[in-house]
C-alpha positions as CSV (number, residue, x, y, z in Angstrom):
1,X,6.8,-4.6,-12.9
2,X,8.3,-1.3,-12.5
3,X,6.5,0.3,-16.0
4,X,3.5,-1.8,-14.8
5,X,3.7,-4.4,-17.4
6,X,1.4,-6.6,-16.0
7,X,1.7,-9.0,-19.1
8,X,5.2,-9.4,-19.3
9,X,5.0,-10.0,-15.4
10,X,2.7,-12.7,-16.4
11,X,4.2,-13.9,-19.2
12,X,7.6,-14.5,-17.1
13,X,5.9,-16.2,-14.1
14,X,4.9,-18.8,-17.2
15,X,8.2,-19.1,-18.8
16,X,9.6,-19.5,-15.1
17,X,7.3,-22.6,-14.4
18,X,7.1,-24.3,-17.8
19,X,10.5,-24.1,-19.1
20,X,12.5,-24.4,-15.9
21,X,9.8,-26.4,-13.4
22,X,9.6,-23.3,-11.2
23,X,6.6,-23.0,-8.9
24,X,5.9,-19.3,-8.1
25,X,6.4,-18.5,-4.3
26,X,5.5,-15.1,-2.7
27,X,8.5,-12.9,-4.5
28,X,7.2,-13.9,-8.0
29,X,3.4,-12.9,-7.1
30,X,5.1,-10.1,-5.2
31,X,6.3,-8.6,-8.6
32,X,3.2,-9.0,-10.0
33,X,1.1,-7.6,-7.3
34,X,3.7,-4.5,-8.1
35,X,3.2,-4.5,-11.8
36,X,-0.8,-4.6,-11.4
37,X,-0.3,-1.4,-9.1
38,X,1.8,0.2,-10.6
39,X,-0.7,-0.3,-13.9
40,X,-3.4,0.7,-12.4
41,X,-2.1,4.0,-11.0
42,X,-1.8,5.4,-14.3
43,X,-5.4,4.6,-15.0
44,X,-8.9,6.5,-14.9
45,X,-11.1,5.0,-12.4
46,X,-13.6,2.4,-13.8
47,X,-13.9,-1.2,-15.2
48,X,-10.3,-1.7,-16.2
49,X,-8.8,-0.9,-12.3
50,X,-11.8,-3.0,-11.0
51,X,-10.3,-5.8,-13.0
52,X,-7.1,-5.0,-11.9
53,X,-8.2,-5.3,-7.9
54,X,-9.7,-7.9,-8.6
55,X,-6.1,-9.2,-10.4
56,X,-4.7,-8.4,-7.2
57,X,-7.2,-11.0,-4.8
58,X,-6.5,-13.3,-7.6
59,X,-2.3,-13.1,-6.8
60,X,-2.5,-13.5,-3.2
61,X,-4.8,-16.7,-3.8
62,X,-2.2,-17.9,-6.2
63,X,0.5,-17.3,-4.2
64,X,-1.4,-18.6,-1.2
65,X,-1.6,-22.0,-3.1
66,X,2.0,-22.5,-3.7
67,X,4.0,-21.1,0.0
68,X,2.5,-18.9,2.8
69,X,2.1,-15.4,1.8
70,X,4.3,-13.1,3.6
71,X,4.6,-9.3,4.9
72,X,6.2,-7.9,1.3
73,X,3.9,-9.5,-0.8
74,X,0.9,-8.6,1.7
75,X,2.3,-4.9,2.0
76,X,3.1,-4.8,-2.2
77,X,-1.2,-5.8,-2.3
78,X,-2.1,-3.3,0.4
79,X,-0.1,-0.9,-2.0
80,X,-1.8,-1.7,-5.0
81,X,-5.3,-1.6,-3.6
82,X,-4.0,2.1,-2.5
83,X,-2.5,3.0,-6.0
84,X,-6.2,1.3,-7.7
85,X,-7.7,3.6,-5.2
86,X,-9.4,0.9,-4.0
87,X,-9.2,1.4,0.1
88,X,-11.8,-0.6,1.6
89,X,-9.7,-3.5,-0.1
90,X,-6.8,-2.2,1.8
91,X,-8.4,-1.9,5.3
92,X,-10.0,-5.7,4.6
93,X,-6.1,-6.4,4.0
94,X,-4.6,-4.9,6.5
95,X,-7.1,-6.2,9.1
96,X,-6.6,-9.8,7.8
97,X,-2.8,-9.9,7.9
98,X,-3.0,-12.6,10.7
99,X,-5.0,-15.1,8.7
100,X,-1.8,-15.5,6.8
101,X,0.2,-15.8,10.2
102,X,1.6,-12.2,9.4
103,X,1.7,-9.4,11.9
104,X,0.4,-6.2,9.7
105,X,3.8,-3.8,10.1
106,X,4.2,0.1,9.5
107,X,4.6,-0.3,6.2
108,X,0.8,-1.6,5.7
109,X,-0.9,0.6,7.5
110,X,0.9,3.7,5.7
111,X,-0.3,2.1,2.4
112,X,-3.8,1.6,3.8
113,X,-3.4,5.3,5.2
114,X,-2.1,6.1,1.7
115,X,-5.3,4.7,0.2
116,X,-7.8,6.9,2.7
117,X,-6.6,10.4,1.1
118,X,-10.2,11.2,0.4
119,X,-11.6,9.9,3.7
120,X,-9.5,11.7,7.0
121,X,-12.2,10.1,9.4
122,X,-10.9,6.3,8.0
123,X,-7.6,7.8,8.1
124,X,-7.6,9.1,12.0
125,X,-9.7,5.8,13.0
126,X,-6.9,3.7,11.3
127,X,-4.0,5.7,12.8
128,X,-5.8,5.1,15.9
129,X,-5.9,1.4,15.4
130,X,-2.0,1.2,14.4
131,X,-1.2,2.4,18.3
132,X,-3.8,-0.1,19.3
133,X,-2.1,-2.8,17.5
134,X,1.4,-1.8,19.1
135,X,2.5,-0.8,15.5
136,X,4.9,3.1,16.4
137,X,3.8,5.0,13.6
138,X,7.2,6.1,11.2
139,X,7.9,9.5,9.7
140,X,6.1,8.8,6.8
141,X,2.6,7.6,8.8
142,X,3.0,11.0,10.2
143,X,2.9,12.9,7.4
144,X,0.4,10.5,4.7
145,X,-1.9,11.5,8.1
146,X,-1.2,15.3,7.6
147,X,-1.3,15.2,4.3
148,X,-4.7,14.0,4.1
149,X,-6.0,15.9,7.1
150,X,-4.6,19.0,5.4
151,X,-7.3,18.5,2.6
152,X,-10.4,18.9,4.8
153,X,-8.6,21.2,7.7
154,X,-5.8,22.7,6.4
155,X,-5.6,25.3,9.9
156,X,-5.5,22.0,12.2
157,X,-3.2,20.2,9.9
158,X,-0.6,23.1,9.7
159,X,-1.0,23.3,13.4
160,X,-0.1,19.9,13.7
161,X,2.9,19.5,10.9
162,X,5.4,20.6,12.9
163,X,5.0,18.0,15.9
164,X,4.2,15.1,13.2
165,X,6.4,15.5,10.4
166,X,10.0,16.3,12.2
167,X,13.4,16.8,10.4
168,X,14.9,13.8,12.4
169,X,12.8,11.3,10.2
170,X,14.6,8.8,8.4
171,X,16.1,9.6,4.9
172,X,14.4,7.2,2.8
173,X,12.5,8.3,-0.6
174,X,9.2,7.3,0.6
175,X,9.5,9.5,4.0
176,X,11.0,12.3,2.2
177,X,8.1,12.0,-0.3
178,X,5.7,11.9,2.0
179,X,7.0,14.8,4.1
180,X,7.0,16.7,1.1
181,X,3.0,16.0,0.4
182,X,2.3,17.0,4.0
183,X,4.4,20.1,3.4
184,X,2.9,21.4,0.5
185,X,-0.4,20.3,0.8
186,X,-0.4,22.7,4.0
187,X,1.0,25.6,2.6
């Protein structure tokens, strides 16, 4: 999943359930979901990543058939909607988390904010709908926000990077990375 092998993925979700009688749950499709991402990231935009989205609907119905769905597996799709650059299937996502009996967390509304790089209006109107939801946005909401902001109004978005994207955030690869974007996308 990490190289985005989606057919090795595959291929072991099948050995999994016909040599040893084991049903695919949410971490299996979960991996998957990651290896069609992860494929599709390193792909032009066209047919093959519309396949690949819809690969992805086609996972969380699988997995949906077998257990409940839960937050990871419904974050990993959010993520690979983002990395297809596919974000209106990320909002749709994100805004039908409870269908599954899942509270959407930070971590799916940075993806989804991670997906609306090209559209700061969707972006701002999503942040906003984060603090609706009660959802405290992390050091790494902050500065995906900036970082796209910083494309269309780079003056308001260095004016802001300072206040949004502190030192104090936590230490993790995915805040540092995203601190970074902000950061340089500014300067």
């Amino acid at each position: 999943a990490r190289d985005g092998d989606v057919k090795a993925t595959r291929q072991l979700i099948r050995a999994a359930r016909s040599l040893g009688g084991v049903q695919p749950g949410p971490v299996s499709f979960c991996i998957l979901i990651k290896a069609i991402g992860r494929r599709g990231e390193k792909l032009p935009n066209g047919r093959e990543k519309r396949t690949l989205t819809k690969a992805v609907d086609e996972a969380i119905r699988g997995c949906a058939r077998n257990a409940e769905p839960d937050a990871v597996l419904l974050n990993s799709a959010v993520d690979a909607y983002a990395r297809l650059g596919a974000p209106d299937h990320a909002l749709r996502l994100v805004g039908s988390f409870d269908e599954y009996g899942v509270r959407a967390d930070a971590r799916a509304y940075n993806a989804a904010l991670k997906a609306l790089v090209r559209r700061p209006r969707d972006a701002l109107a999503l942040r906003r709908r984060m603090r609706k939801d009660g959802v405290a946005p992390t050091a790494c909401t902050n500065a995906t926000f900036v970082h796209t902001l910083a494309l269309y109004k780079p003056a308001t978005a260095q004016r802001l990077l300072t206040s949004l994207v502190r030192d104090d955030f936590q230490k993790d690869r995915d805040s540092v990375n995203a601190a970074t974007a902000a950061y340089t996308s500014v300067i």
